[in-house]
N, CA, C and O atoms as CSV, one atom per row, in Angstrom:
chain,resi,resn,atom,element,x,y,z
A,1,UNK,N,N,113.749,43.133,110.768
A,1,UNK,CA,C,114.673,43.963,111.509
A,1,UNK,C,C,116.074,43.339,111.443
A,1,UNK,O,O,116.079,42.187,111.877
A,2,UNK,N,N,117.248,43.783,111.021
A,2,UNK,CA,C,118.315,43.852,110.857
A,2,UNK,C,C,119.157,43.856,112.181
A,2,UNK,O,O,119.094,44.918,112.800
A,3,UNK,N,N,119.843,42.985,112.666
A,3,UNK,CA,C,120.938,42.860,114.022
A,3,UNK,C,C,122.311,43.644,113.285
A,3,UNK,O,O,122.926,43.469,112.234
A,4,UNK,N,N,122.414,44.498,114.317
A,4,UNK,CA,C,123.592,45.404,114.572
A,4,UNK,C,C,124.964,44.482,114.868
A,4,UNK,O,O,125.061,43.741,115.846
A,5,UNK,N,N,125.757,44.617,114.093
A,5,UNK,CA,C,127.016,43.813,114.523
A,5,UNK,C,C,127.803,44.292,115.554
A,5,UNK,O,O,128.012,45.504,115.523
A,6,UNK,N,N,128.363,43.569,116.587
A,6,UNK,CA,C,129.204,43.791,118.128
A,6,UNK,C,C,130.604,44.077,117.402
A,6,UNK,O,O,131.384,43.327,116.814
A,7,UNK,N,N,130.622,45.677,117.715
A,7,UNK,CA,C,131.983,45.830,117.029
A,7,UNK,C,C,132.999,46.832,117.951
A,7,UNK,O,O,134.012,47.476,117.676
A,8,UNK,N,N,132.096,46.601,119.353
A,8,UNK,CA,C,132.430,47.700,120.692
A,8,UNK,C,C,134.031,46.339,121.642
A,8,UNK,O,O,134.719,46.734,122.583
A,9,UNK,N,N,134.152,45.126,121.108
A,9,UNK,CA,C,135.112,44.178,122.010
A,9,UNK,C,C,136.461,44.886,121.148
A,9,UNK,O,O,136.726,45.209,119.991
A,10,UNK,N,N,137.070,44.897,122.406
A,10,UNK,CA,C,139.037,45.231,122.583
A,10,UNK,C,C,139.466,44.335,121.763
A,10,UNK,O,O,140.486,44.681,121.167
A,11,UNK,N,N,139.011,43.163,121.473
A,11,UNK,CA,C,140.280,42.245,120.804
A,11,UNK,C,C,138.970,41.015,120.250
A,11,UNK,O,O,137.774,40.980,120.540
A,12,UNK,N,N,139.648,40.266,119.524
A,12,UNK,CA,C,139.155,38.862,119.271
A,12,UNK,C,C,138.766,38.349,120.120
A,12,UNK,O,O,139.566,37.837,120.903
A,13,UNK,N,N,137.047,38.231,120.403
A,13,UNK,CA,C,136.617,37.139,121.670
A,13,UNK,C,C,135.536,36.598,120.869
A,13,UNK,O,O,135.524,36.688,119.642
A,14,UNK,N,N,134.884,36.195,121.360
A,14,UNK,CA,C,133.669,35.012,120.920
A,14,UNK,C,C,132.616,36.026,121.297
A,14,UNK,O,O,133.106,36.820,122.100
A,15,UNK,N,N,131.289,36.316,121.007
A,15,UNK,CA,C,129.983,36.592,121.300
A,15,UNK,C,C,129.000,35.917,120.951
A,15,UNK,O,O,128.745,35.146,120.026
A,16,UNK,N,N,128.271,36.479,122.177
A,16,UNK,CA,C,127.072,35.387,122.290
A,16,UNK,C,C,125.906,35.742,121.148
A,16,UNK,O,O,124.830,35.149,121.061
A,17,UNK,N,N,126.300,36.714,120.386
A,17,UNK,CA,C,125.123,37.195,119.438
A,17,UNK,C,C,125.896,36.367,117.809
A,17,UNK,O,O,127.119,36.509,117.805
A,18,UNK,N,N,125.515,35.832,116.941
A,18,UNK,CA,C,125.945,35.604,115.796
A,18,UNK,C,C,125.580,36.782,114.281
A,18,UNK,O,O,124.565,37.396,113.950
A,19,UNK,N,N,126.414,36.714,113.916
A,19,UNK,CA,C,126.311,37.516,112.495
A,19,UNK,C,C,125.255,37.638,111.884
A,19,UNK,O,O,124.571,36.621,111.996
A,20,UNK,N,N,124.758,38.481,111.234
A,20,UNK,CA,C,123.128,38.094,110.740
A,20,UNK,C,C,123.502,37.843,109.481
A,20,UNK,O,O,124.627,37.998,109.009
A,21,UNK,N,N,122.226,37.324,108.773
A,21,UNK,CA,C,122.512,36.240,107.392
A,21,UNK,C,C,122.827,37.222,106.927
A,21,UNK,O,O,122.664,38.382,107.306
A,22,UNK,N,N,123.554,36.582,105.615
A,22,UNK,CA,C,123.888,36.986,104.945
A,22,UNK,C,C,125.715,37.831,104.757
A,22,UNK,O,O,126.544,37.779,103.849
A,23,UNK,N,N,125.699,38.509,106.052
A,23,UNK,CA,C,126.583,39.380,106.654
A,23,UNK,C,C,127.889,39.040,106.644
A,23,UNK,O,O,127.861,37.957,107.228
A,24,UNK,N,N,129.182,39.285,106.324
A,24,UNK,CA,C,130.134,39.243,106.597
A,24,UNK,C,C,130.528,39.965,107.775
A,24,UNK,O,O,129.828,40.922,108.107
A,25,UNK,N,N,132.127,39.483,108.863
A,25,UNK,CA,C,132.147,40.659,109.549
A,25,UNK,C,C,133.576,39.911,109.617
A,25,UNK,O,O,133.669,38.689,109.732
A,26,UNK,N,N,134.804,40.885,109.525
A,26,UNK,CA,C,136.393,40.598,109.539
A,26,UNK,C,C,136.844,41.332,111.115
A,26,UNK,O,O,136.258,42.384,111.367
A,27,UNK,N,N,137.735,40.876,112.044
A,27,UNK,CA,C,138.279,41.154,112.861
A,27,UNK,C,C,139.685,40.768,112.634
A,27,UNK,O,O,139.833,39.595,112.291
A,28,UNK,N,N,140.595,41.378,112.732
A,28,UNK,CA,C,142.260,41.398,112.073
A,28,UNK,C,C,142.894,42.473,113.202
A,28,UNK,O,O,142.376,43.507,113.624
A,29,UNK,N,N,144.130,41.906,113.529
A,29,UNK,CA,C,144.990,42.333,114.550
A,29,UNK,C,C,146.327,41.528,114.438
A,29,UNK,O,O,146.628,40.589,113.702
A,30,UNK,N,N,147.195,42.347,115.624
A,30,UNK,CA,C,148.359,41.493,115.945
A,30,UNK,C,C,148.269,41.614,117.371
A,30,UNK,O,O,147.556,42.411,117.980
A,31,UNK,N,N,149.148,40.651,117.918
A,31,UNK,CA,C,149.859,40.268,119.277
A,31,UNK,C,C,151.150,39.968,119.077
A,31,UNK,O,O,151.549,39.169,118.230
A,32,UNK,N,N,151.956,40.702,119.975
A,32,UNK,CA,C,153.127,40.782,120.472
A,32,UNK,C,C,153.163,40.163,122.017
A,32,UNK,O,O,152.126,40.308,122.664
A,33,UNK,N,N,153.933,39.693,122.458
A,33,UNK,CA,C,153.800,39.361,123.657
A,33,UNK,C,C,155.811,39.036,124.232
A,33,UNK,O,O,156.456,38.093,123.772
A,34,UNK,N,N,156.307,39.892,125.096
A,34,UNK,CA,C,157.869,39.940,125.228
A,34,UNK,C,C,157.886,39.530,127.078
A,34,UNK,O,O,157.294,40.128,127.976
A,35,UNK,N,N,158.612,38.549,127.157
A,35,UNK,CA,C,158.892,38.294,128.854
A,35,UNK,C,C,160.060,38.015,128.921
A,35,UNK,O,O,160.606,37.172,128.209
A,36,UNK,N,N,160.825,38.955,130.135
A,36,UNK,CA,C,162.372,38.989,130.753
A,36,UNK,C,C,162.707,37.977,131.466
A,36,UNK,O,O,162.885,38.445,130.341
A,37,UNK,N,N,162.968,37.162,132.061
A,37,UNK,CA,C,163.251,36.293,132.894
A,37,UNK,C,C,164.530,36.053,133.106
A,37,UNK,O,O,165.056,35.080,132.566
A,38,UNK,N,N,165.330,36.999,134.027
A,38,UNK,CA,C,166.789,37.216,133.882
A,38,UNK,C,C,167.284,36.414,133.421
A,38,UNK,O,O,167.407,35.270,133.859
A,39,UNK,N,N,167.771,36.966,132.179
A,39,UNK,CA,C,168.751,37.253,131.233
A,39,UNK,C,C,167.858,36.058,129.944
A,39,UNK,O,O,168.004,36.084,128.722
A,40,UNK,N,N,167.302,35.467,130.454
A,40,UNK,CA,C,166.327,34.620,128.956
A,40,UNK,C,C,165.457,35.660,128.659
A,40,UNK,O,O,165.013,36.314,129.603
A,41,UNK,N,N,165.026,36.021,127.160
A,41,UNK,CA,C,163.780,36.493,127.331
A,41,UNK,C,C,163.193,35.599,125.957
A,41,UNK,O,O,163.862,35.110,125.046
A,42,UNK,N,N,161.534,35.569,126.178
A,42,UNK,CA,C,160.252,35.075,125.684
A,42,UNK,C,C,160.261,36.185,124.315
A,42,UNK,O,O,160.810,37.273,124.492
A,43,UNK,N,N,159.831,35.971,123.376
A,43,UNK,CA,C,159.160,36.448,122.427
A,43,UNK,C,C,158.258,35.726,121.889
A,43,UNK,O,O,158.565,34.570,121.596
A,44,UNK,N,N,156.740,36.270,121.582
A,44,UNK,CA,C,155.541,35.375,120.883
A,44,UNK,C,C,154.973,36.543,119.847
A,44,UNK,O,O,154.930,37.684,120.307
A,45,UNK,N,N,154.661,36.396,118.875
A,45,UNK,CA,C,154.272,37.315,117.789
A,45,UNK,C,C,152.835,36.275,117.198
A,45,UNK,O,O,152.805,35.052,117.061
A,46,UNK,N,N,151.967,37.088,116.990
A,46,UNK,CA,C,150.879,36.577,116.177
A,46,UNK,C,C,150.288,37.623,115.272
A,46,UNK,O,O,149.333,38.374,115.471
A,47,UNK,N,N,151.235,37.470,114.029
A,47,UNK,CA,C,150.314,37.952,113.275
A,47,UNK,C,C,150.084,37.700,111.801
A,47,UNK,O,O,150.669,36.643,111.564
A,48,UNK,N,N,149.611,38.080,110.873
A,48,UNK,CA,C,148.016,38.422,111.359
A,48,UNK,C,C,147.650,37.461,112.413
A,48,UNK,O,O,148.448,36.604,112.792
A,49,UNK,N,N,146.005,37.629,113.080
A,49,UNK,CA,C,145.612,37.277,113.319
A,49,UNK,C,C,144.087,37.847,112.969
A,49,UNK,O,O,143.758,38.964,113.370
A,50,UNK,N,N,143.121,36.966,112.152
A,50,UNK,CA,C,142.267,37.370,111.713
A,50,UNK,C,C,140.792,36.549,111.676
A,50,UNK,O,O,140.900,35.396,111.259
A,51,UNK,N,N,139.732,36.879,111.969
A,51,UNK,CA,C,138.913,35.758,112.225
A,51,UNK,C,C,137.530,36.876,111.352
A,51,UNK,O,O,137.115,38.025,111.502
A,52,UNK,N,N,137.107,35.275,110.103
A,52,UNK,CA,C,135.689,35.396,109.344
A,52,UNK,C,C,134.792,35.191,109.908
A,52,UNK,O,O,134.869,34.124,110.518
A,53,UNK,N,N,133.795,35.770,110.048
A,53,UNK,CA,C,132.205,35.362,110.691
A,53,UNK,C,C,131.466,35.519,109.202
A,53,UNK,O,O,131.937,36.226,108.312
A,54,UNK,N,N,130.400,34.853,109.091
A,54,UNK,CA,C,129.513,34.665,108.597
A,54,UNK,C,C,128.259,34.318,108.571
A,54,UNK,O,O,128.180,33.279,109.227
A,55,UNK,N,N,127.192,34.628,108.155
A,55,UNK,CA,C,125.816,34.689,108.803
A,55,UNK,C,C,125.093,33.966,107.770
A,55,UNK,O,O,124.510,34.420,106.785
A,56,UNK,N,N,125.245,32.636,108.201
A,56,UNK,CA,C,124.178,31.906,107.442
A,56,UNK,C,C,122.794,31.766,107.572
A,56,UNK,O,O,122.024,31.796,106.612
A,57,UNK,N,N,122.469,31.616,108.705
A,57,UNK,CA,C,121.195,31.626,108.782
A,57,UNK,C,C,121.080,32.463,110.263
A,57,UNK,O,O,122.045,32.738,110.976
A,58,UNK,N,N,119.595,32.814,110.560
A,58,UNK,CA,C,119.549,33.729,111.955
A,58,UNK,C,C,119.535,32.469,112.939
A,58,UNK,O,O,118.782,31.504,113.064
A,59,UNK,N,N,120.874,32.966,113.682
A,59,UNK,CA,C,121.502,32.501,115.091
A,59,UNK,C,C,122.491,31.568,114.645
A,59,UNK,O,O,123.114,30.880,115.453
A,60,UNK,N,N,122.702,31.493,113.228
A,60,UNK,CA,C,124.105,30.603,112.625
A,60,UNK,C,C,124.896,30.691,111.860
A,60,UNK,O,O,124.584,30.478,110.688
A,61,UNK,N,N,126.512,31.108,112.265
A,61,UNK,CA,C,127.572,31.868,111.519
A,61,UNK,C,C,128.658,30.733,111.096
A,61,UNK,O,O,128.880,29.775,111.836
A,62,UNK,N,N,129.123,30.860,110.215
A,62,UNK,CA,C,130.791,30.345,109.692
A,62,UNK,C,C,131.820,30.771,110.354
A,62,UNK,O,O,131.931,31.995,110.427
A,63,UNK,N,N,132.690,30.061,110.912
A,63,UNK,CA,C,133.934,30.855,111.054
A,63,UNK,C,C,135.451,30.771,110.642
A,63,UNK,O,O,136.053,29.727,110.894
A,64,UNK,N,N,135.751,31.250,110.357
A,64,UNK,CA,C,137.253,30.714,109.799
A,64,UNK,C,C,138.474,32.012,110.314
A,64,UNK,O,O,138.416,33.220,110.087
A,65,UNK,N,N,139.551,31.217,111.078
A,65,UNK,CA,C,140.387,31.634,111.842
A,65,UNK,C,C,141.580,31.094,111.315
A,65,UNK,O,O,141.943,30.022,110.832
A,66,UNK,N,N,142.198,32.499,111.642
A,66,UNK,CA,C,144.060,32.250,110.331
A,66,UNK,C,C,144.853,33.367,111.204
A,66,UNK,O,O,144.675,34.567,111.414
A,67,UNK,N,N,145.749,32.467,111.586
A,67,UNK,CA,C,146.650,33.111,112.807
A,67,UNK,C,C,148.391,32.455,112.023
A,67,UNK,O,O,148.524,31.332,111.537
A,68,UNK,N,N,149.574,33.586,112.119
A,68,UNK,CA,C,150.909,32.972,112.074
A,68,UNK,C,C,151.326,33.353,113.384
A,68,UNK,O,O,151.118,34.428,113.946
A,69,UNK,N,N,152.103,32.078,113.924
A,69,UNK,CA,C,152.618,32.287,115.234
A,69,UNK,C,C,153.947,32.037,115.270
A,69,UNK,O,O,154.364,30.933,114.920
A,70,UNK,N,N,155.004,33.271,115.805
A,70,UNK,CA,C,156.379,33.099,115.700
A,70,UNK,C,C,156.904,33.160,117.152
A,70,UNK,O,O,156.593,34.204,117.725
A,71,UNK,N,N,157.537,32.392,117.788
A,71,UNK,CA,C,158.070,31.633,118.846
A,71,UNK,C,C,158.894,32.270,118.960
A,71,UNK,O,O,158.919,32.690,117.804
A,72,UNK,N,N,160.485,33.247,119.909
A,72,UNK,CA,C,161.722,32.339,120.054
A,72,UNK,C,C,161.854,32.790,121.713
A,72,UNK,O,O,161.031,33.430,122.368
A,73,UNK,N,N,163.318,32.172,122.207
A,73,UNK,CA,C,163.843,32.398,123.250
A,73,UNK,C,C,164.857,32.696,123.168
A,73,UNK,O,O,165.552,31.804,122.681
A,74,UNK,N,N,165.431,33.673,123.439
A,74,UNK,CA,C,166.892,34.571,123.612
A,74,UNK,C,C,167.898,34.811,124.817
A,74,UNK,O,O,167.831,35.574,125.781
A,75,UNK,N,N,168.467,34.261,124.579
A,75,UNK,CA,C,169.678,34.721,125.660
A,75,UNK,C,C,170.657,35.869,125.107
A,75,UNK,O,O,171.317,35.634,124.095
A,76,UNK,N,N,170.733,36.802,125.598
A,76,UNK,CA,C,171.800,37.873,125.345
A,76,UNK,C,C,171.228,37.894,123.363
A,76,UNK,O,O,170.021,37.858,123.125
A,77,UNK,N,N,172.032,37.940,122.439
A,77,UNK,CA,C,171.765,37.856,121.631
A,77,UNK,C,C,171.593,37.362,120.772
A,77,UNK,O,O,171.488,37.721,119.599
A,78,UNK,N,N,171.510,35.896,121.563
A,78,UNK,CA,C,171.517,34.254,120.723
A,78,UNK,C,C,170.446,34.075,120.056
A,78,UNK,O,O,170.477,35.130,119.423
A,79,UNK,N,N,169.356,33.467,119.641
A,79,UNK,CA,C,168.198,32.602,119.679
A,79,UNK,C,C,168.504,31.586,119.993
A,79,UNK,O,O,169.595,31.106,119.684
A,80,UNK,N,N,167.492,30.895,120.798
A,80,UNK,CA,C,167.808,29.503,121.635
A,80,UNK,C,C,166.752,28.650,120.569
A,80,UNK,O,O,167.211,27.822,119.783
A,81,UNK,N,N,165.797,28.850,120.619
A,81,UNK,CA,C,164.927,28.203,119.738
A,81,UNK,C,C,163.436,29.094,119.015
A,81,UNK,O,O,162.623,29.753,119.663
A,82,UNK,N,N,163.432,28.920,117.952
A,82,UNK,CA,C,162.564,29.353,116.865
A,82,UNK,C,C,161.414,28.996,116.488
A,82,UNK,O,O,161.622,27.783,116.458
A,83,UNK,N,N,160.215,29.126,116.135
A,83,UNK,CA,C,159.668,28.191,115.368
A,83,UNK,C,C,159.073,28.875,114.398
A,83,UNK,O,O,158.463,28.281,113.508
């Protein structure tokens, strides 16, 4: 019998069920994330953000996680800092 892959979660989380052998399964998204804090504001960007599962054996997966994360802080129309 063949396990059904959990493909019902909102976003990238962890589950308690693993990939069945053999199986690949890709989850890929972005995050934006913007905060005001008079007159500074936050910017955080992640993207991609993408995470491999793999099903090596039953109840044991691979994973490999590949995220770009872009930083800054703004005043009016400055950048304060980048990364």
């Amino acid at each position: 019998m063949r396990q059904a892959l959990v493909t019902d979660r909102p976003g990238q989380t962890y589950s308690s069920l693993a990939v069945p052998k053999g199986m690949l399964q890709i989850e890929s998204g972005l995050q934006l994330n913007i905060i005001d804090d008079g007159g500074l504001q936050y910017r955080s960007a992640i993207l991609p953000s993408s995470l491999f599962k793999y099903g090596v054996i039953s109840g044991l997966e691979l994973r490999l996680e590949m995220n770009l994360i872009k930083d800054q802080v703004l005043s009016g129309n400055n950048v304060l800092t980048k990364n």
